[in-house]
C-alpha positions as CSV (number, residue, x, y, z in Angstrom):
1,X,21.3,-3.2,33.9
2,X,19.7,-0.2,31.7
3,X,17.5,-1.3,29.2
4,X,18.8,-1.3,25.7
5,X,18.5,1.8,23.4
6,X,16.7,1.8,20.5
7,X,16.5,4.9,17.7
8,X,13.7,4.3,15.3
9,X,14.0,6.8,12.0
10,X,11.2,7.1,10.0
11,X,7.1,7.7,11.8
12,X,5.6,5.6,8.6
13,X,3.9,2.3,8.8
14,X,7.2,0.6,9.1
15,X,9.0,3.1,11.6
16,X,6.0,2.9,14.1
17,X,5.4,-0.7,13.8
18,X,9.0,-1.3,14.6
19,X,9.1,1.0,17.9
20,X,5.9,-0.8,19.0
21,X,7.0,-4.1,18.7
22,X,10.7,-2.9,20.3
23,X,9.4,-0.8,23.2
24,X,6.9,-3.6,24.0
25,X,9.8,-6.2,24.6
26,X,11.4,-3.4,27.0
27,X,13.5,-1.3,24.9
28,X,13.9,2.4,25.6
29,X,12.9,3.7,21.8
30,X,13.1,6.7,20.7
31,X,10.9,7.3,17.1
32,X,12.8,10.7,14.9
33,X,10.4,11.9,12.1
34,X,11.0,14.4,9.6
35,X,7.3,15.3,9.2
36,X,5.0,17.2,11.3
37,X,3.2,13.9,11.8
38,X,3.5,10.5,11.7
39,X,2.1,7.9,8.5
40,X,4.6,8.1,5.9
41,X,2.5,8.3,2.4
42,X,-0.7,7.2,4.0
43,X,-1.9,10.5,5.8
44,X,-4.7,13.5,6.2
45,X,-4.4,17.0,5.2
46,X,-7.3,20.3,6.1
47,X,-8.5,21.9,3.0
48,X,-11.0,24.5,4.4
49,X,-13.7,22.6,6.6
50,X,-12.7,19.4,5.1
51,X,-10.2,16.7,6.6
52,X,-9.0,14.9,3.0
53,X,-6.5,11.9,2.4
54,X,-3.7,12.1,0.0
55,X,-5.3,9.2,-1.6
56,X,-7.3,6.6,-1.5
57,X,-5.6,3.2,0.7
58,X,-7.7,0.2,0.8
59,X,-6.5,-3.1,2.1
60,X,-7.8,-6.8,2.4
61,X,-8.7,-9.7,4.2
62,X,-5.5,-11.7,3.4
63,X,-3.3,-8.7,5.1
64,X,-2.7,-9.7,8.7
65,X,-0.1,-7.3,9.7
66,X,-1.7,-4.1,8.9
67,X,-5.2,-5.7,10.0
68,X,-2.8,-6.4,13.5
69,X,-1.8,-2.6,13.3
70,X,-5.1,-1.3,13.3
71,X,-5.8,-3.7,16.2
72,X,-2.5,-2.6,17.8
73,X,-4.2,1.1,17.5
74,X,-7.1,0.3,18.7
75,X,-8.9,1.5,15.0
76,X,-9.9,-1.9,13.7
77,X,-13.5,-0.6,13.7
78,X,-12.7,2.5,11.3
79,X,-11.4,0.6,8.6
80,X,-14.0,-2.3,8.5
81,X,-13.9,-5.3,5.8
82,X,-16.4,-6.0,3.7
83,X,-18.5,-8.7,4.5
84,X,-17.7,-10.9,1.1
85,X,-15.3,-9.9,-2.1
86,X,-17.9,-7.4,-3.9
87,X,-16.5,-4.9,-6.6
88,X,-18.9,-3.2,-8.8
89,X,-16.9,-2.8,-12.4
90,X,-19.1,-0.3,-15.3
91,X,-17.8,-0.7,-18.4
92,X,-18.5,2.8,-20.6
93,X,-16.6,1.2,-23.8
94,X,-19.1,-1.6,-23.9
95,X,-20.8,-2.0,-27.7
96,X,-24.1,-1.9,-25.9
97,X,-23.9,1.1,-24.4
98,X,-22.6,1.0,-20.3
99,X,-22.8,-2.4,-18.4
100,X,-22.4,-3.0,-15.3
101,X,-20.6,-6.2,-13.8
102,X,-19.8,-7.1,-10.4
103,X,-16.4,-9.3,-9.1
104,X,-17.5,-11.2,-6.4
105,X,-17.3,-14.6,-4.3
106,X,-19.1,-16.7,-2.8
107,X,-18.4,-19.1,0.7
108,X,-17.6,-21.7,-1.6
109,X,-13.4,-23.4,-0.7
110,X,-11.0,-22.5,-3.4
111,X,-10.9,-21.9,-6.4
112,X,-14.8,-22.5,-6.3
113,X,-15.5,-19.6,-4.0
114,X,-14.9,-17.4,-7.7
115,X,-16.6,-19.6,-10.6
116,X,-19.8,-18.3,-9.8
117,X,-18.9,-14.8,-10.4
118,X,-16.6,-15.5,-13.1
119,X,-19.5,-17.2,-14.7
120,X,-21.3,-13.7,-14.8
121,X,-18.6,-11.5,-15.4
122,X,-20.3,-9.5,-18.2
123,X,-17.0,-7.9,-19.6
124,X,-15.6,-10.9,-20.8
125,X,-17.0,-13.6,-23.0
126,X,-17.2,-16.8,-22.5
127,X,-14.4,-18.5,-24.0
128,X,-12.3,-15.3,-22.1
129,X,-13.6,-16.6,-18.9
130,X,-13.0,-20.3,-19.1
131,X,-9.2,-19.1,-20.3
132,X,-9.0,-16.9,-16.9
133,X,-10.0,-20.1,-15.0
134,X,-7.4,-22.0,-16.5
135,X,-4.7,-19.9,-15.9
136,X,-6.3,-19.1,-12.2
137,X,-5.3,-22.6,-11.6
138,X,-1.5,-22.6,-13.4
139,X,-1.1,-19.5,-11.6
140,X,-2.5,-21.3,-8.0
141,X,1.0,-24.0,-8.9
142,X,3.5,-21.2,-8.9
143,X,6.1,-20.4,-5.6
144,X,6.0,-16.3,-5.9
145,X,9.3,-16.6,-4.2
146,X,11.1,-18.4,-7.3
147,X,13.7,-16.2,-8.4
148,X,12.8,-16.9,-12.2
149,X,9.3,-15.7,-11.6
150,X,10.9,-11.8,-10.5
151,X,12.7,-11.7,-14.0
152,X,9.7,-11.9,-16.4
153,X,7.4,-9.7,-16.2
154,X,3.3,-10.3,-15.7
155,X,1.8,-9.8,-19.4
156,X,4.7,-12.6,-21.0
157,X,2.9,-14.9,-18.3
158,X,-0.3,-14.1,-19.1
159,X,0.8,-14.5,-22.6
160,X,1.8,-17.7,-22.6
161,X,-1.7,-18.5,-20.7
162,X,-4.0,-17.3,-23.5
163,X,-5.3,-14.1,-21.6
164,X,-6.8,-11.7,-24.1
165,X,-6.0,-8.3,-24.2
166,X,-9.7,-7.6,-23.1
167,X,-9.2,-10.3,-20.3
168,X,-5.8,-8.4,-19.0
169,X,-8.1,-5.1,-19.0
170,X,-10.8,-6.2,-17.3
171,X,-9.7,-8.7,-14.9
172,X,-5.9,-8.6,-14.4
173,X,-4.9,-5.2,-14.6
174,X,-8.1,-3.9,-13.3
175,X,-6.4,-5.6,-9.2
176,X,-3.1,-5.5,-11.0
177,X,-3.1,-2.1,-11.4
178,X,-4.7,-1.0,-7.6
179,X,-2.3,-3.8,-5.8
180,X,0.8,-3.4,-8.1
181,X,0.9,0.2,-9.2
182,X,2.0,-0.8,-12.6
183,X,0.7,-2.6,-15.7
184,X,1.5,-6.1,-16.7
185,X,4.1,-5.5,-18.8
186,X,5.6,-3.4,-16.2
187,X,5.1,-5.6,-13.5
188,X,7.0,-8.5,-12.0
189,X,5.6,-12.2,-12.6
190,X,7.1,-12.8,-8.5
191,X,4.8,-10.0,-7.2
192,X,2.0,-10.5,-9.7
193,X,2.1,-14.1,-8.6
194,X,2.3,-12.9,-4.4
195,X,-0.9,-10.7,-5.4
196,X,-3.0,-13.1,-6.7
197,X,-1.8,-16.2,-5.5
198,X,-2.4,-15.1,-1.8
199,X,-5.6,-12.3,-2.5
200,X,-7.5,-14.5,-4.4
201,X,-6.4,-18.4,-4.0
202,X,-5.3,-18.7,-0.7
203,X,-8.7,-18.5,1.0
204,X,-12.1,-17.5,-0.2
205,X,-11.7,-14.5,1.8
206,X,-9.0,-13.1,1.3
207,X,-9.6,-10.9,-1.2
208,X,-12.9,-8.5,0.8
209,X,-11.7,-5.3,0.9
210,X,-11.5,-2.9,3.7
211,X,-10.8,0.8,3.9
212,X,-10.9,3.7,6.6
213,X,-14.1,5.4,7.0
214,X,-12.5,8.1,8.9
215,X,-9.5,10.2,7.8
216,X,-6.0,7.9,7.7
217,X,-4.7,10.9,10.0
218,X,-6.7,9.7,12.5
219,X,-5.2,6.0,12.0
220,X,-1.8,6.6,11.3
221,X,-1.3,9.9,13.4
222,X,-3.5,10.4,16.0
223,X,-4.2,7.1,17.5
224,X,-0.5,5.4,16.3
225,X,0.6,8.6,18.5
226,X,-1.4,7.7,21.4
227,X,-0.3,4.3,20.9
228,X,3.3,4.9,20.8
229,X,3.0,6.9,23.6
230,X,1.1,4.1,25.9
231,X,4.4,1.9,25.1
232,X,6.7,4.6,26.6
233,X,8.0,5.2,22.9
234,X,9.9,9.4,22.6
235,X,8.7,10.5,19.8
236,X,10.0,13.6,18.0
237,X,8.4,15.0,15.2
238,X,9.5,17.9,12.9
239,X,13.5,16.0,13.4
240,X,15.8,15.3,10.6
241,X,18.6,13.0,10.8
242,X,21.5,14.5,9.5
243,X,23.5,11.5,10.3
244,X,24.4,7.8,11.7
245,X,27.5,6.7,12.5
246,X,29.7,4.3,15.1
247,X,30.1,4.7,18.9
248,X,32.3,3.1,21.3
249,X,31.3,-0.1,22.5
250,X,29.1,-1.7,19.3
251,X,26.9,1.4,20.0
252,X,25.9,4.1,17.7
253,X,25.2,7.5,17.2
254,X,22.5,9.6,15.7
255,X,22.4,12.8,15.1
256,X,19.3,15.0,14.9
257,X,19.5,19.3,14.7
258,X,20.8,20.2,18.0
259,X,21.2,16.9,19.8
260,X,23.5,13.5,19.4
261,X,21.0,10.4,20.4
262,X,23.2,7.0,21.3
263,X,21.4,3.9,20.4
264,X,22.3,-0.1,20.9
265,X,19.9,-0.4,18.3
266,X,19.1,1.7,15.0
267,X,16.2,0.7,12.7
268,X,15.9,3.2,9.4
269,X,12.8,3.2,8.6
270,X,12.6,5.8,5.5
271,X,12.3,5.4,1.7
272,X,14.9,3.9,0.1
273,X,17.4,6.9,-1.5
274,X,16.8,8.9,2.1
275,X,18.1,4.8,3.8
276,X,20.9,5.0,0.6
277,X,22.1,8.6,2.0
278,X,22.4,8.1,5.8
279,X,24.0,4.1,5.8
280,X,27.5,4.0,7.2
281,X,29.9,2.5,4.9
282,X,30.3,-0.7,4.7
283,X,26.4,-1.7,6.0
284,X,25.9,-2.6,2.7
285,X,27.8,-4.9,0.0
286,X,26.0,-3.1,-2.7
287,X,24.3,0.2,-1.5
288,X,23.8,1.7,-4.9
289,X,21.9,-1.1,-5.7
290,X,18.9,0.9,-3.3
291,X,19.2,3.6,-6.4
292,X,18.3,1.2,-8.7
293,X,15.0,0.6,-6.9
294,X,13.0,2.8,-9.5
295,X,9.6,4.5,-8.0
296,X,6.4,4.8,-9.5
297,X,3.6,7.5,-8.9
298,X,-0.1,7.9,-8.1
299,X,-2.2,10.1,-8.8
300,X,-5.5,11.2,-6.8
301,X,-8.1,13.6,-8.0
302,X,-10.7,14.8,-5.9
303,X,-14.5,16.4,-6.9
304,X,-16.5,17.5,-4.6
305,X,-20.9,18.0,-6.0
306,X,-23.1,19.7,-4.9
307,X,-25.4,16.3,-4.7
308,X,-25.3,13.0,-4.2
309,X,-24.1,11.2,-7.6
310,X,-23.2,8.1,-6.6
311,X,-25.3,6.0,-4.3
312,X,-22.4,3.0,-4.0
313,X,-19.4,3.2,-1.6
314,X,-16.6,2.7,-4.6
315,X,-16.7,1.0,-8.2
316,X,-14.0,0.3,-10.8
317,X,-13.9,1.7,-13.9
318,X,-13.5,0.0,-17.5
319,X,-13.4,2.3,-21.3
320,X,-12.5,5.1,-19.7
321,X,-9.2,6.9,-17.8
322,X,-10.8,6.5,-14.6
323,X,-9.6,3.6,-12.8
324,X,-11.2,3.8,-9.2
325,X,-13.8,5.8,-7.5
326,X,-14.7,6.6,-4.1
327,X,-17.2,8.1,-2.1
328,X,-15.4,9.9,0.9
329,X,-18.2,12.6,1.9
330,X,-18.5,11.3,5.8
331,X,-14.8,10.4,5.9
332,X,-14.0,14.2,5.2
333,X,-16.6,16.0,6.9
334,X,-18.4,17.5,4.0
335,X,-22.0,18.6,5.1
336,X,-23.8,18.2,2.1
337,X,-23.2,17.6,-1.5
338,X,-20.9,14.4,-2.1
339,X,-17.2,13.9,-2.2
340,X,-15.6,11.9,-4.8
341,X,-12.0,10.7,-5.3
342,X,-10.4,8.8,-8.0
343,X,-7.5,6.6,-7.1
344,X,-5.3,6.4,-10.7
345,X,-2.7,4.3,-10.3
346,X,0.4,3.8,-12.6
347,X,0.2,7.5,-13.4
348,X,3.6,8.2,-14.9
349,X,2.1,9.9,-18.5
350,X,-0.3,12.5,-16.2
351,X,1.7,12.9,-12.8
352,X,2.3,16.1,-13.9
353,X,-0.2,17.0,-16.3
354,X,-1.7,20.2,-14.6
355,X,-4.8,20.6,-13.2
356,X,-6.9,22.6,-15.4
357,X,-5.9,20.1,-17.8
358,X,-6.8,16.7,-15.4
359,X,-10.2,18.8,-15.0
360,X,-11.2,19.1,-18.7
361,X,-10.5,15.2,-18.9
362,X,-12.2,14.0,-16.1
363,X,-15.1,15.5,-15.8
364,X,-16.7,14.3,-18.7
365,X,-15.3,11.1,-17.9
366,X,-17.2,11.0,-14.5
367,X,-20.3,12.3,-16.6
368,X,-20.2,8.7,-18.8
369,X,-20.2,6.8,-16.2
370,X,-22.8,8.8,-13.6
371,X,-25.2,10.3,-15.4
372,X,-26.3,11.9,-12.1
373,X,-23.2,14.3,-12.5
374,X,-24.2,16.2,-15.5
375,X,-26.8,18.3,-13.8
376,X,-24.4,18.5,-10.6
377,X,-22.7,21.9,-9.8
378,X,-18.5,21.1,-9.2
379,X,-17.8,22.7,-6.3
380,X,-14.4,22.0,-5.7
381,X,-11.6,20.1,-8.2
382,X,-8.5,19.5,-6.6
383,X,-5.5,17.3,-7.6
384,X,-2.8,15.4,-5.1
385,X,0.0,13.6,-6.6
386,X,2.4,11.3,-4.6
387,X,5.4,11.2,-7.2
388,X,7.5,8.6,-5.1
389,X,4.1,6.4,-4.1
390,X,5.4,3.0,-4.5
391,X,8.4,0.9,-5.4
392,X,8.1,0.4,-8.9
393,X,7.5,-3.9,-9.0
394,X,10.0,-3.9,-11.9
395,X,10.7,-7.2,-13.2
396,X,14.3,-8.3,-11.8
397,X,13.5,-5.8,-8.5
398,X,13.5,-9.2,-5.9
399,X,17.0,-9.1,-6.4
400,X,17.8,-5.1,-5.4
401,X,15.2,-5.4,-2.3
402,X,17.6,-5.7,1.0
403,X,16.5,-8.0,4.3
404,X,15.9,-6.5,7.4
405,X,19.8,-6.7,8.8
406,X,22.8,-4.9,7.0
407,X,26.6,-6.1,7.5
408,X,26.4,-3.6,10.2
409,X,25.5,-5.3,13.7
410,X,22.9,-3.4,15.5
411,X,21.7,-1.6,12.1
412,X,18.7,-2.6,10.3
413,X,16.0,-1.7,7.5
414,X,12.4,-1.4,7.5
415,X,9.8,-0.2,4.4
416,X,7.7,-1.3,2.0
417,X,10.5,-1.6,-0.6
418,X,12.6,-4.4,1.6
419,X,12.4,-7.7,1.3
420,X,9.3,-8.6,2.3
421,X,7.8,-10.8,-0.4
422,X,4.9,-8.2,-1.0
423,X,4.4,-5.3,-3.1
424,X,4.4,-1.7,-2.0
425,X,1.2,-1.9,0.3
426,X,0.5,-1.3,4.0
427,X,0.8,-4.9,4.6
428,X,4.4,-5.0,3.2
429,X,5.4,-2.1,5.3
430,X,3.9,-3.3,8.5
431,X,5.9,-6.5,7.6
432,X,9.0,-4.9,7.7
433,X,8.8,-3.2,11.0
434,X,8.5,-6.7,12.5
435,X,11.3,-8.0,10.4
436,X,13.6,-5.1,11.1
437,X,12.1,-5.5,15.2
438,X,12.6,-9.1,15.3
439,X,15.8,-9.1,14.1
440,X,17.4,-6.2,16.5
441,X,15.4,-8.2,19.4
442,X,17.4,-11.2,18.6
443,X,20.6,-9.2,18.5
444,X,19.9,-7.9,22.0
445,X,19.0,-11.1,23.0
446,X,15.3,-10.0,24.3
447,X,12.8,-12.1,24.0
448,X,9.9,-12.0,21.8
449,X,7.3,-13.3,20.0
450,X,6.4,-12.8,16.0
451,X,2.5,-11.0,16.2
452,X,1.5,-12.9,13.5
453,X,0.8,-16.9,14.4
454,X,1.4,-18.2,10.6
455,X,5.4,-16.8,10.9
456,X,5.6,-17.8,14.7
């Protein structure tokens, strides 16, 4: 008997993670991408001698599928985790003059493994802190997966547990924000709860961060390529679906620009109005519903000194525009000088602001908070916006967010925007190529084992 067919659509996070996990229980797979490359929204770009990300992706401790992905790869040693939870937070608004504070955790179990850095937190006072600790706790209760929790939205809750404005800004928006791409009152209490509850109560830790110390083209491109290629997977870049519809025999067809691939098995793998336009009918009760998934943007802005300005590897940013900064000199290349970029998150009122205009805003803004800038020559100010970044984490959005199978046997969905219980990260999307994997396995009746012990 031939081995089954599979057509994977879609070279992002999901799409790849899907053919891997398919071609590895001994299905023929063949992976279609659009792009020139492979990595979805998380990818590398040459400007001059320098190899830059579209923006900055950082991931943590608590996400085992993508931290599986890297080891799938073979990069887990380019995108290392911090040792313990430490996040250096300047405050430029601060009556005093600029303070610095640091978020950070100790070996302690939970919820301990945070009262000692709570206890310091500088921007917040003291009453402020013990009200963050109590509804840390009421928070720790709460099933992210209730229903009622996806249609109110994350500032009512925090409302109702006597969190400050100042205590939202400092401490709840300031992960909020990075994890969530939107603000509290944009945001919904289910993912909020998914954030927090698993980041920073689940385990003390969780929450370290890691991040790529090498360009995310050479993650999600080169060496997913390599990989793909090692499980036998065909994969065409530069290939645009222009449709999918039924064969004979349960099986399907898709076509791509000059050639008709038939599949047992189809996983799309692609954002979710691109999924809304190539579904057969009837693969969905509701289809439209994928349009009312909104999208939210980020925004990246990049600086490159003539110096060194900033002798830590990232800090977060309070009184001031900039939300997140990064150093990303070695990652790129650069020589000599240093390489900043600011991550801004939840970016709707400047996504399109141009870029004389981002310039004249944020360098003074990087001159408040590093007073090494203001003698530093600029020697490059760039801008790159991802418009369509994220699902926006609406309240009510659980309910529009498909599962991996459709009414369509043999058809199924993977991205960050499915139903994966997470926001739009590159955990959730890793999530859904073994959803959307798993399920077609079990359809073909091949066997196979979920990567991840906890959902074995």
């Amino acid at each position: 008997m031939r081995s089954p067919r599979a057509v994977v659509v879609g070279g992002g996070l999901a799409g790849i993670t899907a053919a891997l996990q398919l071609a590895e229980a001994g299905t023929s797979v063949t992976l279609v991408e659009s792009r020139t490359r492979l990595g979805g929204l998380a990818f590398s770009f040459r400007r001059g001698d320098l190899t830059v990300d579209n923006g900055q992706h950082v991931y943590l401790r608590c996400c085992t599928a993508y931290s599986w992905f890297l080891d799938r790869i073979d990069g887990a040693h380019l995108a290392p985790l911090q040792d313990r939870l430490d996040v250096p937070v300047l405050d430029v608004g601060h009556k005093r003059g600029p303070c610095l504070g640091r978020l950070r955790r100790s070996a302690l179990p939970v919820p301990l493994h945070l009262a000692a850095g709570l206890a310091t937190y500088p921007h917040l006072s003291l009453a402020e802190r013990a009200a963050v600790g109590r509804a840390a706790l009421a928070l720790q209760k709460l099933d992210p997966a209730d229903p009622a929790l996806d249609g109110i939205d994350f500032a009512t809750w925090l409302g109702r547990h006597g969190q400050s404005a100042r205590a939202i800004e400092a401490l709840w928006d300031l992960v909020g924000v990075a994890t969530l791409n939107a603000t509290a009152p944009h945001a919904s209490m289910g993912l909020a709860a998914m954030v927090f509850k698993t980041g920073l109560l689940s385990e003390p830790g969780a929450a370290d961060i890691g991040w790529a110390r090498v360009p995310l083209g050479e993650l999600h491109d080169t060496l997913a390529r390599k990989a793909l290629d090692s499980a036998g997977v065909r994969t065409e870049l530069s290939t645009r679906v222009r449709g999918i519809s039924r064969a004979d025999l349960g099986r399907w067809h898709v076509e791509v620009e000059g050639e008709l691939l038939e599949a047992d098995t189809v996983v799309l793998a692609v954002p979710q109005r691109e999924a809304h336009a190539l579904l057969p009918e009837g693969a969905l009760e509701d289809p439209d519903r994928l349009l009312d998934i909104g999208t939210a943007p980020i925004l990246n802005i990049h600086v490159l000194y003539d110096r060194k300005v900033l002798r830590r590897p990232f800090f977060a940013a309070l009184g001031t525009p900039v939300q997140w900064v990064f150093d990303r000199t070695e990652a790129s290349g650069l020589g000599e000088g240093q390489y900043l970029a600011l991550s801004q998150s939840a970016a709707e009122d400047e996504i399109d602001t141009p870029v004389a205009a981002l310039r004249e805003r944020y360098l003074p803004e990087l001159e408040r908070l590093l007073p090494a800038t203001r003698g530093a020559e600029v020697r490059d100010f760039f801008v790159t916006r991802e418009r369509t970044a994220t699902f926006a984490p609406s309240p009510g959005v659980g309910r529009l967010r498909p599962g991996a199978r459709t009414a369509a046997p043999g058809l199924y969905l993977a991205g960050a925007w499915t139903a994966t219980g997470w926001p739009a990260t590159m955990e959730g999307a890793v999530r859904s190529g073994f959803s959307a994997a798993g399920a077609a396995l079990s359809a073909l009746g091949r066997h196979h084992e979920h990567p991840l012990k906890e959902a074995a």
